[in-house]
Kinemage of the C-alpha trace (Angstrom):
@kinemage 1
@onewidth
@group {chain A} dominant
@subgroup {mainchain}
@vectorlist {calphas} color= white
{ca unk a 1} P -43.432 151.775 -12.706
{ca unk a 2} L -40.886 153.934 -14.066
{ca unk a 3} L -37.374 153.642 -14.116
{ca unk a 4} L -37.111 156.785 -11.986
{ca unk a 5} L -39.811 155.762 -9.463
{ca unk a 6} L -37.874 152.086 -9.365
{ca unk a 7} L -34.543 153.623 -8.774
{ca unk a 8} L -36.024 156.028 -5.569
{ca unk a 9} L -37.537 152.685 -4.122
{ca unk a 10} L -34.481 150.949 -4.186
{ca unk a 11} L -32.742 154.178 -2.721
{ca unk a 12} L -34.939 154.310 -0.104
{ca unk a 13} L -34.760 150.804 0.841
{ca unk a 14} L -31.117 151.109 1.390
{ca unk a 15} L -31.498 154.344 3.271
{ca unk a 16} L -33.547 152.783 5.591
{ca unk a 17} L -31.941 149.652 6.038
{ca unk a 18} L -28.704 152.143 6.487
{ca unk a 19} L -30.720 154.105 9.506
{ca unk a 20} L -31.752 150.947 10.653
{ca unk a 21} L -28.251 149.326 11.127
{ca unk a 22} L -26.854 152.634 12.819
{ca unk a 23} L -29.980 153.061 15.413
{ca unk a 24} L -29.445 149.344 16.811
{ca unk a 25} L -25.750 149.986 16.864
{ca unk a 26} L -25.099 153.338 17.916
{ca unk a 27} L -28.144 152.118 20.987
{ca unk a 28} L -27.151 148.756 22.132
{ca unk a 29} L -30.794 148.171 22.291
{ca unk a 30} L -31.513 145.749 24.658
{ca unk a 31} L -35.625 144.835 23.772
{ca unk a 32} L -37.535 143.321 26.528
{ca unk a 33} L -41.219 141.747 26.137
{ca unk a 34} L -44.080 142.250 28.753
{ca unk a 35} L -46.694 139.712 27.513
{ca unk a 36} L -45.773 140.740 24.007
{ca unk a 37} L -46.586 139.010 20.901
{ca unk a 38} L -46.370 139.460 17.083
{ca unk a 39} L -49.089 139.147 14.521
{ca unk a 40} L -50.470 139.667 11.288
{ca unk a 41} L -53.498 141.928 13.337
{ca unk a 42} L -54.320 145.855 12.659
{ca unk a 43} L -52.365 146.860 15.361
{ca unk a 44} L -51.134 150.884 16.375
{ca unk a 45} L -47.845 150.934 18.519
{ca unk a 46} L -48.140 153.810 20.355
{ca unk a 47} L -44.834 154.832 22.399
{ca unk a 48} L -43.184 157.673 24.531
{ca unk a 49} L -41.474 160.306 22.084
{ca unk a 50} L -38.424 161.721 22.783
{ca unk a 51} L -36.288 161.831 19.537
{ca unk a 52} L -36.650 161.791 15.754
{ca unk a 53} L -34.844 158.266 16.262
{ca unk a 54} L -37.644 156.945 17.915
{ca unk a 55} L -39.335 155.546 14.725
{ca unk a 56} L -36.184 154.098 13.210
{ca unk a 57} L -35.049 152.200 16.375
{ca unk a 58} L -39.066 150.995 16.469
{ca unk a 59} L -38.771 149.979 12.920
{ca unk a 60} L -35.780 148.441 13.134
{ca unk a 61} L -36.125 146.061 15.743
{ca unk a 62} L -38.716 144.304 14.102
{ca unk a 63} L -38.654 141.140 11.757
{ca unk a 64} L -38.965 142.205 7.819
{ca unk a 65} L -42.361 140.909 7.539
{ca unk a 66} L -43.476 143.308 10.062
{ca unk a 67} L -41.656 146.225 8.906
{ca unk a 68} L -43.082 145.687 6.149
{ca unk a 69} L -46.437 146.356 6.996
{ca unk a 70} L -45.675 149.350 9.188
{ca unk a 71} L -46.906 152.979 8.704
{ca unk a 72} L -45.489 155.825 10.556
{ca unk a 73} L -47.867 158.713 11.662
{ca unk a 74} L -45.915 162.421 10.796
{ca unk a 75} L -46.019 165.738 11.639
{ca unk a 76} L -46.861 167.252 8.130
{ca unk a 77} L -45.035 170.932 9.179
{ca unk a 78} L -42.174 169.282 10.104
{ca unk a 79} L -41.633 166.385 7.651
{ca unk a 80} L -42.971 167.572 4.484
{ca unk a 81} L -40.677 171.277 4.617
{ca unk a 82} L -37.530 169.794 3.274
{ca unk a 83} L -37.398 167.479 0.058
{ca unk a 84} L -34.808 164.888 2.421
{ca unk a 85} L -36.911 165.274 5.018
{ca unk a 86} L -40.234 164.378 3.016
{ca unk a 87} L -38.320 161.789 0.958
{ca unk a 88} L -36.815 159.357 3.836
{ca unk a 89} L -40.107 159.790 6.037
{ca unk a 90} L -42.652 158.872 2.905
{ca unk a 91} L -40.215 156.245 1.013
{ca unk a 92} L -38.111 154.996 3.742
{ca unk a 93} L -40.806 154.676 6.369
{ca unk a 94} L -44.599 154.590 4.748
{ca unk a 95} L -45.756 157.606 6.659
{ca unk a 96} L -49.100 159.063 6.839
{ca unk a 97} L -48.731 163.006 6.700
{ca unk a 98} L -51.199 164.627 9.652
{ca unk a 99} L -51.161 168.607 10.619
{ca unk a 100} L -49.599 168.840 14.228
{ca unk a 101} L -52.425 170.990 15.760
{ca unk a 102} L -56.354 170.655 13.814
{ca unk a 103} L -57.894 173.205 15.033
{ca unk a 104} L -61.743 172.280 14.867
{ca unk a 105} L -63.259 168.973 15.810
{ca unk a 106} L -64.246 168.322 11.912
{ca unk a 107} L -60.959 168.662 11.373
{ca unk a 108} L -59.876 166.187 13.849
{ca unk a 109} L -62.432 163.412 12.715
{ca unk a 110} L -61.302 164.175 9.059
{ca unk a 111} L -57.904 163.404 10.432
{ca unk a 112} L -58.876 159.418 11.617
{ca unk a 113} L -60.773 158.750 8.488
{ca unk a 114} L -57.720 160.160 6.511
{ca unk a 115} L -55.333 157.928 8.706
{ca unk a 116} L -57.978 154.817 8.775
{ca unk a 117} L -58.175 154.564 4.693
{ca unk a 118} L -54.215 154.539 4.745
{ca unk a 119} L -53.516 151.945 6.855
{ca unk a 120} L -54.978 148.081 5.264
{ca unk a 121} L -56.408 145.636 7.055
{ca unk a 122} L -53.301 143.499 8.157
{ca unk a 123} L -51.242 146.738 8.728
{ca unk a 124} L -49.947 148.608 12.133
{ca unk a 125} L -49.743 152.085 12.250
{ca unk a 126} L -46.988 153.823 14.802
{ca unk a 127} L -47.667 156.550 16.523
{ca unk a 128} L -46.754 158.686 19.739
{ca unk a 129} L -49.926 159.677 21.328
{ca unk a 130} L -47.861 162.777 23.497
{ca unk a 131} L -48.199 164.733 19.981
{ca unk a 132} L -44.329 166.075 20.501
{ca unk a 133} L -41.477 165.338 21.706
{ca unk a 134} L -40.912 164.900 25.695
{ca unk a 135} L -38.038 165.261 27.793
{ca unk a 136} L -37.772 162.186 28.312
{ca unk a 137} L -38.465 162.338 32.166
{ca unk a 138} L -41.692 162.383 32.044
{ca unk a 139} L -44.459 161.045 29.664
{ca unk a 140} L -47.039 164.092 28.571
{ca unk a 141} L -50.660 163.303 28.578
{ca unk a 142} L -52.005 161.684 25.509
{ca unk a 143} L -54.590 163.675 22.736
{ca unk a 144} L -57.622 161.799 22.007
{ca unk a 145} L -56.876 161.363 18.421
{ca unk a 146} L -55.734 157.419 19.719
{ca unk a 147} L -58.904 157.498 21.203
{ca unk a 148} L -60.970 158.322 18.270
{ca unk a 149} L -58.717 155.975 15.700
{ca unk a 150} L -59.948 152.752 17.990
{ca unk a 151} L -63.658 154.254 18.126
{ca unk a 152} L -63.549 154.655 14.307
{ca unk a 153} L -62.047 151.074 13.549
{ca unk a 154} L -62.635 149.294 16.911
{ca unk a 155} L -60.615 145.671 15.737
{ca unk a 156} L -57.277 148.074 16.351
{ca unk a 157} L -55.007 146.085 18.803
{ca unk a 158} L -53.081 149.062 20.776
{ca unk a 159} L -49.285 147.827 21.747
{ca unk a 160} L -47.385 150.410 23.945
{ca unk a 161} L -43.961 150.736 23.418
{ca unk a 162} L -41.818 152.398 26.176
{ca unk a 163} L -38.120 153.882 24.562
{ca unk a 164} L -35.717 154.370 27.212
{ca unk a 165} L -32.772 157.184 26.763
{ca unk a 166} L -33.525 157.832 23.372
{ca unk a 167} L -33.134 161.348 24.276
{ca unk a 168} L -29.754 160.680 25.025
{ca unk a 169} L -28.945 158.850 21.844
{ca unk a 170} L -30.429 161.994 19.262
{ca unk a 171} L -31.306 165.353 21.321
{ca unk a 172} L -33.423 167.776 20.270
{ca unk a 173} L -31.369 170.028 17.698
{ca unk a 174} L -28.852 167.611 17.424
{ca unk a 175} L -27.570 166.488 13.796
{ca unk a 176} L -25.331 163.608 14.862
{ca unk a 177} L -26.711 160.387 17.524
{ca unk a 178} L -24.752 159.974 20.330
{ca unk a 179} L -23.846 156.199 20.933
{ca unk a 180} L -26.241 155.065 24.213
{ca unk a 181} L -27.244 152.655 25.715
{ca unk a 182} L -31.278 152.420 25.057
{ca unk a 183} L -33.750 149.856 26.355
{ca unk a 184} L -37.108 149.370 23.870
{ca unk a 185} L -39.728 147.852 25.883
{ca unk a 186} L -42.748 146.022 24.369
{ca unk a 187} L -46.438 145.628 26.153
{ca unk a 188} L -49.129 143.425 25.919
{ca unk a 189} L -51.910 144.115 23.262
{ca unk a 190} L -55.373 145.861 24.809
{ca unk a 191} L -58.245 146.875 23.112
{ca unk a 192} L -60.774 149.686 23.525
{ca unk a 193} L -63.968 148.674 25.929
{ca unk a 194} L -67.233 148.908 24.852
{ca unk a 195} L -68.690 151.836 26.597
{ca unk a 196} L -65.325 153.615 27.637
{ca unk a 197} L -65.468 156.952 27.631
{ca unk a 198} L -62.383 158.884 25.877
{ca unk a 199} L -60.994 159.733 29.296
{ca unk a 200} L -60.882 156.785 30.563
{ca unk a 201} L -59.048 155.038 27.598
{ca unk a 202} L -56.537 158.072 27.528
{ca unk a 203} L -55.763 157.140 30.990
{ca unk a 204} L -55.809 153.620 30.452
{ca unk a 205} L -53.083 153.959 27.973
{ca unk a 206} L -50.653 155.991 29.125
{ca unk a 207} L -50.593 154.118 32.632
{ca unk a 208} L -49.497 150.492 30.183
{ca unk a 209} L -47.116 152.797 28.637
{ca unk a 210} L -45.764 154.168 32.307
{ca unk a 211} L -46.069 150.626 33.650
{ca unk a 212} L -43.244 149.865 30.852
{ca unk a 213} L -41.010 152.060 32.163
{ca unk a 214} L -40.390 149.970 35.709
{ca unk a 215} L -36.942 147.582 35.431
């Protein structure tokens, strides 16, 4: 490794311990557990997005070992148009580049295997199954590419993940977080059934992720 590639790694590892430090802050999270566990399985975390510091808070709750082991799924339009932009979501955070919006079903399957060869086998990849940003009211319905991730590579453990106010904390357009209270809210791990159908399992899903949402 060069000295310049050594010198961004270290940069980036400060970055993100820097983001890190200010999204637990700046949100008082207060992280509850619903029959939630940690492990060394290929897991994907899927949760409710509502701000861009969703993933950090996410990240930064976790031990080191995990975080470690953690790859972020991005919007490639978004994160890859500014060299900052590219630089803290591929060094900082491990993320997997996808286009926002395939437009065939080729290109959708050519997405998963893209996304499956990324991630190794004792990895977790993060994701928000909504495909944008909500309002944080209400949770959109989910795309099927978590659907077709599991039915590619069916030993994936799903973990929903409900974020509460994060909305609040970094709005849409906003440069600056807002200090807020925010509650991160882990759920047990599930599986995909044999034999259930894509509608089903999108359904499935998003009611463990709404069921997180209840005090």
């Amino acid at each position: 490794m060069s000295w310049l590639e050594r010198y961004k790694d270290s940069a980036a590892q400060v970055l993100a311990r820097t983001l890190g430090w200010l999204a637990r802050t700046l949100s008082f999270s207060r992280v509850e557990s619903r029959g939630f566990e940690l492990s060394e399985r290929r897991r994907i975390y899927y949760f409710n997005h509502t701000s861009h510091a969703d993933t950090v808070l996410l990240w930064a709750i976790m031990p080191k070992w995990q975080r470690r082991r953690m790859r972020f799924v991005a919007a490639k339009d978004y994160w890859e148009v500014h060299p900052f932009r590219r630089f803290v979501a591929s060094r900082c955070f491990r993320a997997i580049f996808l286009e926002r919006q395939p437009k065939t079903k080729e290109e959708r399957q050519q997405q998963v295997t893209e996304v499956v060869s990324q991630v190794g086998p004792s990895e977790a990849i993060v994701l928000s199954p909504e495909g944008t940003r909500g309002d944080g009211v209400q949770v959109a319905p989910f795309k099927s590419g978590i659907f077709y991730l599991c039915q590619k590579q069916p030993d994936f453990e799903l973990v929903p993940v409900y974020l509460e106010n994060m909305h609040r904390l970094l709005p849409k357009g906003a440069f600056l977080p807002r200090p807020c209270p925010c509650r991160v809210v882990f759920g047990e791990a599930f599986s995909l059934q044999p034999g259930e159908t894509r509608v089903e399992f999108l359904e499935r899903a998003r009611n463990r992720l709404l069921e997180l949402e209840q005090n």
